[in-house]
C-alpha positions as CSV (number, residue, x, y, z in Angstrom):
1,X,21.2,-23.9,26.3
2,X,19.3,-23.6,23.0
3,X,21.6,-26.3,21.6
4,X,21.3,-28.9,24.5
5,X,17.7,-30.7,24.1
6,X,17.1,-32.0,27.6
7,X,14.6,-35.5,28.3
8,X,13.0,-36.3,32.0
9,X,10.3,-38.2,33.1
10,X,7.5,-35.6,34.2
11,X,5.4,-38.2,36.4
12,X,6.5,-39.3,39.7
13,X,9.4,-42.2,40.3
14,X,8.0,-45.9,40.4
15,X,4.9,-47.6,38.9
16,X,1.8,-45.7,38.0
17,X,-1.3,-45.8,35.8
18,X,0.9,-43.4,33.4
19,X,4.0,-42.0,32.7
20,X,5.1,-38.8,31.1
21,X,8.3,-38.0,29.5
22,X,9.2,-34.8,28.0
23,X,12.0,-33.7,25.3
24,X,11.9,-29.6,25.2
25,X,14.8,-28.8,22.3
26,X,15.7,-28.4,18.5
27,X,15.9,-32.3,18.8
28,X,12.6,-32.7,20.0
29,X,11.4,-33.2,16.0
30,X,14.1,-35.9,15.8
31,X,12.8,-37.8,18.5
32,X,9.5,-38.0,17.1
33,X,10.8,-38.9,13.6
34,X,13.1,-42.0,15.5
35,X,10.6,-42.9,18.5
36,X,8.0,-42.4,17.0
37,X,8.4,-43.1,13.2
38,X,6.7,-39.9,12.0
39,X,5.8,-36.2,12.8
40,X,3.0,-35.2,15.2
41,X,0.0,-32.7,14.1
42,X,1.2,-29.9,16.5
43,X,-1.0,-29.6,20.3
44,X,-3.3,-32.8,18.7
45,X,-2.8,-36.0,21.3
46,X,-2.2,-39.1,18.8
47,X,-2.2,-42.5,19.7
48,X,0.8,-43.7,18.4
49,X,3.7,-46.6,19.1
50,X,7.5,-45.7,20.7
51,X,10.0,-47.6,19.1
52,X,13.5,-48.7,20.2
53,X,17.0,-48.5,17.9
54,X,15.6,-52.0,16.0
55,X,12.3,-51.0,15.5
56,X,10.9,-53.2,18.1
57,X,7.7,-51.6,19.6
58,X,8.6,-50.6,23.6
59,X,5.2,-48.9,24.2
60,X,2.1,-47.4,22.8
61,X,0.3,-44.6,24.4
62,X,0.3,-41.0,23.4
63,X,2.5,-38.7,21.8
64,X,1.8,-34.5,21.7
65,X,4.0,-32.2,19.5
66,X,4.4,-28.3,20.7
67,X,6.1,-26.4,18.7
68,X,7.9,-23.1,19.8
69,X,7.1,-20.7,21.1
70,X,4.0,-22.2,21.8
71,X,4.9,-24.8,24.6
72,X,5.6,-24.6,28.5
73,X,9.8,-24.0,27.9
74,X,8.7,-21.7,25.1
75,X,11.4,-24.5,22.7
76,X,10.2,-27.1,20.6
77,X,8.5,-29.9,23.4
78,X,7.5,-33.5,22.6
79,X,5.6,-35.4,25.7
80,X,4.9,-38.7,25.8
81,X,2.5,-40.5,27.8
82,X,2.9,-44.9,28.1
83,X,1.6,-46.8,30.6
84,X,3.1,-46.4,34.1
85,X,5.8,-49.3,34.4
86,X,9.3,-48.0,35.6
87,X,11.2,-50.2,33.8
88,X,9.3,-48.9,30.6
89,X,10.4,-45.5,31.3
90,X,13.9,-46.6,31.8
91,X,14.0,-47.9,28.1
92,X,12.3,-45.1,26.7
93,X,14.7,-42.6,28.2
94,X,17.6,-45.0,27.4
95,X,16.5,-45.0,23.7
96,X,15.9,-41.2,23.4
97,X,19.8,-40.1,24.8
98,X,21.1,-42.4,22.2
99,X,20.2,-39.3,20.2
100,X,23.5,-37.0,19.8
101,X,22.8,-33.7,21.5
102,X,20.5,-35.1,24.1
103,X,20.6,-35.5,28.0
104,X,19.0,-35.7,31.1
105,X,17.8,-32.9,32.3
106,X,18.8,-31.4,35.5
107,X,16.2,-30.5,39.2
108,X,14.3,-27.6,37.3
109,X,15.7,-27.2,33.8
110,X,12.3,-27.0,32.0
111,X,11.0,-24.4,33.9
112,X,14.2,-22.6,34.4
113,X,14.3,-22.3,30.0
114,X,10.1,-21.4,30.6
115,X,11.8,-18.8,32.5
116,X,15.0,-17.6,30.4
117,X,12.2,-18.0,27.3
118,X,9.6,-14.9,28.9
119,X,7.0,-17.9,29.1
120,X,7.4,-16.6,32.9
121,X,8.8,-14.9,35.3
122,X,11.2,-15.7,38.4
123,X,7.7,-15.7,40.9
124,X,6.0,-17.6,38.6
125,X,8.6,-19.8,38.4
126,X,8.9,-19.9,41.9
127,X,5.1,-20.8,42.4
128,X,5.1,-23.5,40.7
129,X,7.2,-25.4,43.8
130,X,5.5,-23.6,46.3
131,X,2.2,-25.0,44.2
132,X,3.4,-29.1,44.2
133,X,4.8,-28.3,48.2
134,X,1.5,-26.9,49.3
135,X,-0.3,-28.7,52.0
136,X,-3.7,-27.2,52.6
137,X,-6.0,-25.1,50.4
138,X,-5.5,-21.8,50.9
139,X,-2.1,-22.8,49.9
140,X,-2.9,-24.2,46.8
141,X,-5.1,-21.1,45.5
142,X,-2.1,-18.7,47.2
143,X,0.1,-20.7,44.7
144,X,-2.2,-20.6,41.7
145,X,-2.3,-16.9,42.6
146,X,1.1,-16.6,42.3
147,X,1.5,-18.3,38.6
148,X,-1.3,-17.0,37.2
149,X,0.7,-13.4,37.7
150,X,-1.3,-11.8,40.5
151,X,1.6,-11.1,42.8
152,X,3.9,-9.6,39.3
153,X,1.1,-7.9,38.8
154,X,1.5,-6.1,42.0
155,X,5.2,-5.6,41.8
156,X,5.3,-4.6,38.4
157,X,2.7,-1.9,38.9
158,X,5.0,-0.5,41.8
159,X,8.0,-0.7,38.8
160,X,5.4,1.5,36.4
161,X,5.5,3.7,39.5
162,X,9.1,4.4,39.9
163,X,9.3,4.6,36.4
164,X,6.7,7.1,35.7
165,X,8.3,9.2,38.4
166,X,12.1,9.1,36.8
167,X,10.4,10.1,33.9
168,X,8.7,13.0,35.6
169,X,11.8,14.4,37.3
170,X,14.0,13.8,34.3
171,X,11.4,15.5,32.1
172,X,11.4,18.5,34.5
173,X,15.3,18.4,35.0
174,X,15.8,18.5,31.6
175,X,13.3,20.7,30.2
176,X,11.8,22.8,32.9
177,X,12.9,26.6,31.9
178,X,12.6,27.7,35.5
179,X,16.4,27.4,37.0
180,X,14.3,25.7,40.3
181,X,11.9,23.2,40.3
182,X,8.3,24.8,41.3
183,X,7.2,24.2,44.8
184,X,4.0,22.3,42.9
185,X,6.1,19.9,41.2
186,X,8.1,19.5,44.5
187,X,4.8,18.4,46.2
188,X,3.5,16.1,43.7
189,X,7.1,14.9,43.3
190,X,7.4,13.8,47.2
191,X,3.4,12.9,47.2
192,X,4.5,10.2,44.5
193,X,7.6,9.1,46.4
194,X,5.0,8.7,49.4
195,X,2.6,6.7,47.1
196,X,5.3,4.1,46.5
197,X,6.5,3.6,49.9
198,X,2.8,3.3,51.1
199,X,2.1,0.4,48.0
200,X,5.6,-1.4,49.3
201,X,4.0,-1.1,52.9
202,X,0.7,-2.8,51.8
203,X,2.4,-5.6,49.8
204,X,5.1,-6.2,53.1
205,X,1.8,-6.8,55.0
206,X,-0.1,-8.6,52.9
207,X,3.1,-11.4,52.3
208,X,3.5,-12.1,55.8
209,X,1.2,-14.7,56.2
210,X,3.1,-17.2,53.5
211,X,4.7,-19.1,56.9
212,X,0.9,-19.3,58.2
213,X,-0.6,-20.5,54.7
214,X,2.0,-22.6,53.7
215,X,2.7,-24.8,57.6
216,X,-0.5,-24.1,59.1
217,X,-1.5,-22.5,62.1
218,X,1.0,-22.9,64.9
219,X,-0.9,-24.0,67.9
220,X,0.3,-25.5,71.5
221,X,-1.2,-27.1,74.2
222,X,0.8,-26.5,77.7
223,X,-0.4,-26.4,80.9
224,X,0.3,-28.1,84.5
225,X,1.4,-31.7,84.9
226,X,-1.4,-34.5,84.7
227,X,-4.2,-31.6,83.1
228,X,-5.5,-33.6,80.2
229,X,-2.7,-32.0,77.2
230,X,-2.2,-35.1,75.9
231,X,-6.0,-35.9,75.9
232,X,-6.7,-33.7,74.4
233,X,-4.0,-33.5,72.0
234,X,-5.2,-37.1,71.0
235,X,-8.8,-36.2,70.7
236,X,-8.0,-32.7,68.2
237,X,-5.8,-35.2,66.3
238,X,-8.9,-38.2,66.0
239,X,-5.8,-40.2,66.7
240,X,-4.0,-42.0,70.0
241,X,-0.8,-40.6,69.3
242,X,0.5,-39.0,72.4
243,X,0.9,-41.5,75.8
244,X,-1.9,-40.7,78.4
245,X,-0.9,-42.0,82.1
246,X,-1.6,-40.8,85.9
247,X,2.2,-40.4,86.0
248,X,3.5,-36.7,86.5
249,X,5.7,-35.7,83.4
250,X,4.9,-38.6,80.9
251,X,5.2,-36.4,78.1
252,X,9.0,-35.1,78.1
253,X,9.3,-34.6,74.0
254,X,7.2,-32.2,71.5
255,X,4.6,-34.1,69.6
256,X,4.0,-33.1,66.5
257,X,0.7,-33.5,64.3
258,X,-0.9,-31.6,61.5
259,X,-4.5,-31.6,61.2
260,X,-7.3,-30.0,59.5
261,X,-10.1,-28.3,61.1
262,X,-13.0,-26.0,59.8
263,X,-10.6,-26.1,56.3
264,X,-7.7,-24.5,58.6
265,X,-4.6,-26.6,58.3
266,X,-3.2,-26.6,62.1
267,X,0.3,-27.7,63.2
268,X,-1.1,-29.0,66.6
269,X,1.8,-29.7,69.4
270,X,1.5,-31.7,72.6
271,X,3.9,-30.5,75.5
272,X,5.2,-31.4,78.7
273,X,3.8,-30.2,82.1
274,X,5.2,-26.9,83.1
275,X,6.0,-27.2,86.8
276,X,9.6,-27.7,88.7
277,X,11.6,-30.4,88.5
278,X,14.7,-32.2,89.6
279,X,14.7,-34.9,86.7
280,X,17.1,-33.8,84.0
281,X,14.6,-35.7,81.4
282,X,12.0,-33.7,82.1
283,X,13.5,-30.4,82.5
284,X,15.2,-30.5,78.7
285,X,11.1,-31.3,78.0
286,X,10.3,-28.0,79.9
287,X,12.8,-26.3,78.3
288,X,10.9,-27.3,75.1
289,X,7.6,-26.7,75.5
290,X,8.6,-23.1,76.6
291,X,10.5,-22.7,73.6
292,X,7.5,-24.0,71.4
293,X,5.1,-21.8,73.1
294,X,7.2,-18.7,72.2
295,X,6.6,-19.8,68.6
296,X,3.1,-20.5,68.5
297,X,0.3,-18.4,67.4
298,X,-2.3,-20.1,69.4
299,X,-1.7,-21.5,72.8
300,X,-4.5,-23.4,75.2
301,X,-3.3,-23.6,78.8
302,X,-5.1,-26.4,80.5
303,X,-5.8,-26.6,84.1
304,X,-7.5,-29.1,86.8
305,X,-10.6,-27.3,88.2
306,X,-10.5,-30.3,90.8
307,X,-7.2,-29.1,92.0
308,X,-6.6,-25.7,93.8
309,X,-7.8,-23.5,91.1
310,X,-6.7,-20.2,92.1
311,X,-3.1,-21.7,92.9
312,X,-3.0,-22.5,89.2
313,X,-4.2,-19.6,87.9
314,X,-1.9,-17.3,89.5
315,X,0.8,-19.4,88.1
316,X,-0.7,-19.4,84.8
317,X,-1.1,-15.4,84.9
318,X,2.7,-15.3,85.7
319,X,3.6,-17.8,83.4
320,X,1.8,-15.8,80.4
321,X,3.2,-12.1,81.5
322,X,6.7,-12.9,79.3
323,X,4.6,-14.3,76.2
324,X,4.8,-12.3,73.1
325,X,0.9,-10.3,72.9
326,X,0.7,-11.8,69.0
327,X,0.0,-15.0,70.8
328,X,-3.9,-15.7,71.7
329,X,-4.1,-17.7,75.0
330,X,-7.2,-19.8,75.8
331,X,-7.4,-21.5,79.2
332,X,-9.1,-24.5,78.7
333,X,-10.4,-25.5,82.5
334,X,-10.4,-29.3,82.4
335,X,-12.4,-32.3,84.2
336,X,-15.2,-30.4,84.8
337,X,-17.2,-33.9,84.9
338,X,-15.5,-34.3,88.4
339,X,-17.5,-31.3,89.5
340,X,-20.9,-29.8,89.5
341,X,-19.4,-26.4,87.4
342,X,-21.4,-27.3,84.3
343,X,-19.6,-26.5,80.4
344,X,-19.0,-23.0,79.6
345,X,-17.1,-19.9,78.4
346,X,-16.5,-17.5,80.5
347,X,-13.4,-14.4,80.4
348,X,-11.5,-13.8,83.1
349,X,-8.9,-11.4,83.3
350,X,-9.1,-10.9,79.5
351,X,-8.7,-14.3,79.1
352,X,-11.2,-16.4,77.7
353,X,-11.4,-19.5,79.3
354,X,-13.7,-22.7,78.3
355,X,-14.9,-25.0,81.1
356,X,-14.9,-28.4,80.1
357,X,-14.4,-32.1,80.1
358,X,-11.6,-33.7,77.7
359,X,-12.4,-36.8,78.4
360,X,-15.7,-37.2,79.3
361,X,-16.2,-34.5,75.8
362,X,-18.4,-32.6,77.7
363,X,-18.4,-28.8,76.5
364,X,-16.5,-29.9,73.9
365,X,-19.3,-27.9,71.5
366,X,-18.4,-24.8,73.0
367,X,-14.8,-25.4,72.3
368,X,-15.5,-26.2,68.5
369,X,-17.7,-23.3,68.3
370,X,-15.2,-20.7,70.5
371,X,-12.1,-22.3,68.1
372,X,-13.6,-21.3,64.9
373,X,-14.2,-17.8,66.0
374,X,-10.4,-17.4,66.8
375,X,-9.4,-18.7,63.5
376,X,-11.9,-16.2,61.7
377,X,-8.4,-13.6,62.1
378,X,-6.5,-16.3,59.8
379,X,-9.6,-16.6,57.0
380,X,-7.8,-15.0,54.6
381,X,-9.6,-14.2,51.5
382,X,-8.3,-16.7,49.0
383,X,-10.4,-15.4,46.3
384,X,-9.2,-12.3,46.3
385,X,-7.0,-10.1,44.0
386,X,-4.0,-9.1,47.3
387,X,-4.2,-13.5,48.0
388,X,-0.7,-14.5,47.1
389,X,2.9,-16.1,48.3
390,X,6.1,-14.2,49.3
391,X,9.1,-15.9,49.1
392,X,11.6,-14.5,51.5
393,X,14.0,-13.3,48.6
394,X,11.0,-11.4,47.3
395,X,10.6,-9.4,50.9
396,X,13.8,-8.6,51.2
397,X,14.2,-6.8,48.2
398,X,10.8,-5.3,49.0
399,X,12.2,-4.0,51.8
400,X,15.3,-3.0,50.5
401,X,13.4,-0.6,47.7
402,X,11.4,0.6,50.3
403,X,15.0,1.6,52.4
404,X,16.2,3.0,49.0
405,X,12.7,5.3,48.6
406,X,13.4,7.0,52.7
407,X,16.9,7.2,52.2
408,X,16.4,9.5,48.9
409,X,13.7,11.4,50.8
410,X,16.2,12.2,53.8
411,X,19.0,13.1,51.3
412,X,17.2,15.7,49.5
413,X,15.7,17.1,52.5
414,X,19.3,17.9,53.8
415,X,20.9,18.6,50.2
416,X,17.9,19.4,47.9
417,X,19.2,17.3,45.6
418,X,16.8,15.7,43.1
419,X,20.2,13.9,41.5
420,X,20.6,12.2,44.3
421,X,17.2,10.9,44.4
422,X,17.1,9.6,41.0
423,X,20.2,7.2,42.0
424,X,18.0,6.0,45.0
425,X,15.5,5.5,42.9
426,X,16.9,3.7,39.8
427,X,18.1,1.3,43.0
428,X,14.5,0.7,44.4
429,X,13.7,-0.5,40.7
430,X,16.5,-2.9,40.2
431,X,15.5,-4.0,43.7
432,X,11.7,-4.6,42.3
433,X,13.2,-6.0,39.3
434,X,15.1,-9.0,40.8
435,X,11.7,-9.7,42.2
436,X,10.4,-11.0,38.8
437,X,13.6,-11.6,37.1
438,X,13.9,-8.7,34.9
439,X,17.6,-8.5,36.8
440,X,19.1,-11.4,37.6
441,X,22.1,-13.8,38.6
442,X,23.6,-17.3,37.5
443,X,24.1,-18.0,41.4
444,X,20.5,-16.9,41.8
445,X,18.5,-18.7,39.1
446,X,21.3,-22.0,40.8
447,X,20.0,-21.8,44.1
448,X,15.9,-21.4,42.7
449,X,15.4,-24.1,40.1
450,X,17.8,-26.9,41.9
451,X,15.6,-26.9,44.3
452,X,13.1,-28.6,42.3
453,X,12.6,-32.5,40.9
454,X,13.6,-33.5,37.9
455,X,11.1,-32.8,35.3
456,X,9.6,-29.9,36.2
């Protein structure tokens, strides 16, 4: 790799205010010398003209020389920056392979050699996509976490852990003159073991909210046939983007829409009416919006208080017995405006329920005020220190340390063997090690870095 220099445009396909292209190689210096005509003052932008294989200008814009080890790949890196015409970048690239020893490079490459270079480590690495996919703001600052080191930081200080403690029982095995460890050591011994399991407990709990963070809150609306869902679904969204009729079972697909309230991004999902059916349409639709419910975090089951109440809410209350307790149900009673019941919240049941008119958007204060207060449980602290992404690679070998730590704990209890658990836990620490990337595979690094665009 050292001997390939690789070239890609940095900036997005198409036409733009700017482009940047970026050589990171031992060729780097030569394409400044032919490009550009002369060598850049390292990390200084200079304003300078790209020249093709006749001398003829192509562009002008700027040029920035970063000399190793001090540049993202941690090789020699030339960027330059010309103004954003596609065709432009075309004969810029063009020019610079005509240079032996240079080609494109491939989905990642750049930060695969920041990587292989120690300019960072596999999470890093792996923030940096999860940073460009992000789509809300706790996202973006769970990414930046993540580069910046905070989540290595947590795993290598678990490492420094299972290190110190190898150390500790070699030292004893090795040196102790007693022919038995002491029954002191053994307690600190098994304390530490504890220790590390408890750390691998906290950091499994604080990485399951990446799904959350990263697609927003999952939330439904279901409820009975002709009860406002789709009303309402239009008027969370700001947007007509569900059908709304006086026709049972209208809505026979999911409707998707992502919005963002009080800073939350919500995935908000529009459903079709729960209720018994002989169309085969409309029961696949059922069959949906069942399915979607069982996924959701937050479900609100609408009703018609014109209709017979109590009929719908005994069929609500046996609806919601088979839902998963993680889900928080709201029962949003609807069309209050046909009644003299004015807006309010009310439980019933242990089950809050908001009195209210969709369309009329009458008690629709409460609702705002009642909706933030549920989403206060998701307000993670973005600002602090434990506020970070977890990829699922990085949980499961999490978990398996954590398996590896028990299992060398239930050994020695039945063999005394402190042998045995220094092999379990050499394996928790190659386990915490493939986290970062201190251990690591060809098929591994593959399956990381294709997945992102050229140029990065």
């Amino acid at each position: 790799m050292s001997d390939t220099t690789i070239v890609a445009q940095v900036t997005p396909q198409g036409n733009g205010g700017v482009y940047i292209v970026r050589i990171s190689g031992k060729k780097s210096h030569r394409v400044s010398l032919d490009v550009l005509g002369k060598f850049l003052k390292p990390r200084y932008a200079s304003y300078v003209k790209f020249f093709d294989v006749n001398s003829e200008v192509l562009d002008q814009g700027i040029g920035i020389w970063f000399p190793a080890p001090n540049s993202y790949t941690g090789e020699d890196v030339l960027e330059l920056q010309g103004h954003g015409n596609s065709y432009i970048v075309k004969l810029l690239i063009k020019r610079i392979l005509k240079i032996p020893g240079i080609r494109i490079a491939r989905p990642g490459e750049f930060s695969e050699r920041a990587f292989l270079n120690d300019k960072i480590d596999l999470t890093q690495a792996e923030s940096i996509i999860d940073l460009i996919n992000a789509s809300s703001e706790s996202a973006v600052k769970a990414s930046l976490k993540s580069l910046n080191g905070s989540f290595s930081d947590k795993i290598k200080n678990i490492i420094n852990k299972v290190v110190d403690i190898r150390v500790m029982l070699e030292s004893e095995l090795n040196f102790s003159e007693e022919e038995d460890l002491n029954i002191n050591f053994k307690k600190k011994f098994l304390k530490k073991i504890k220790n590390i399991i408890n750390c691998l407990d906290n950091l499994l709990c604080l990485s399951k909210n990446r799904k959350i963070i990263q697609n927003g809150i999952k939330v439904v609306i279901a409820g009975f046939p002709n009860t406002g869902k789709s009303s309402f679904f239009n008027l969370l969204s700001c947007k007509k983007f569900s059908i709304v009729t006086n026709i049972k079972g209208t809505t026979r697909d999911l409707i998707h829409n992502k919005i963002y309230f009080n800073k939350f991004l919500i995935e908000l999902t529009d459903t079709a009416g729960i209720r018994r059916t002989q169309n085969k349409v409309e029961k696949i639709g059922i069959s949906l919006a069942k399915k979607e419910i069982y996924k959701s975090e937050i479900l609100f089951f609408l009703i018609d208080i014109t209709k017979n109440k109590n009929d719908q809410l005994k069929k609500f209350f046996k609806f919601i017995q088979k839902l998963p307790s993680s889900i928080t149900i709201i029962l949003i009673c609807n069309k209050i405006d046909l009644t003299n019941i004015p807006p309010h919240l009310s439980i019933y049941k242990n089950i809050h329920c908001i009195y209210m008119s969709i369309k009329k958007k009458i008690g629709l204060d409460i609702f705002i005020k009642y909706f933030k207060k549920i989403l206060k449980k998701y307000n993670y602290d973005v600002c602090g220190e434990n506020f970070f992404l977890a990829r699922q690679r990085h949980l499961e070998e999490i978990i398996l340390a954590k398996k590896e730590l028990i299992l060398g704990k239930k050994e020695w209890k039945k063999n005394k063997n402190y042998e045995v658990i220094a092999y379990f836990l050499q394996n928790a620490q190659n386990a915490l090690n493939r986290v970062t990337g201190k251990i690591f595979s060809r098929d591994i690094l593959n399956k990381i870095f294709s997945r992102f665009c050229i140029g990065k």
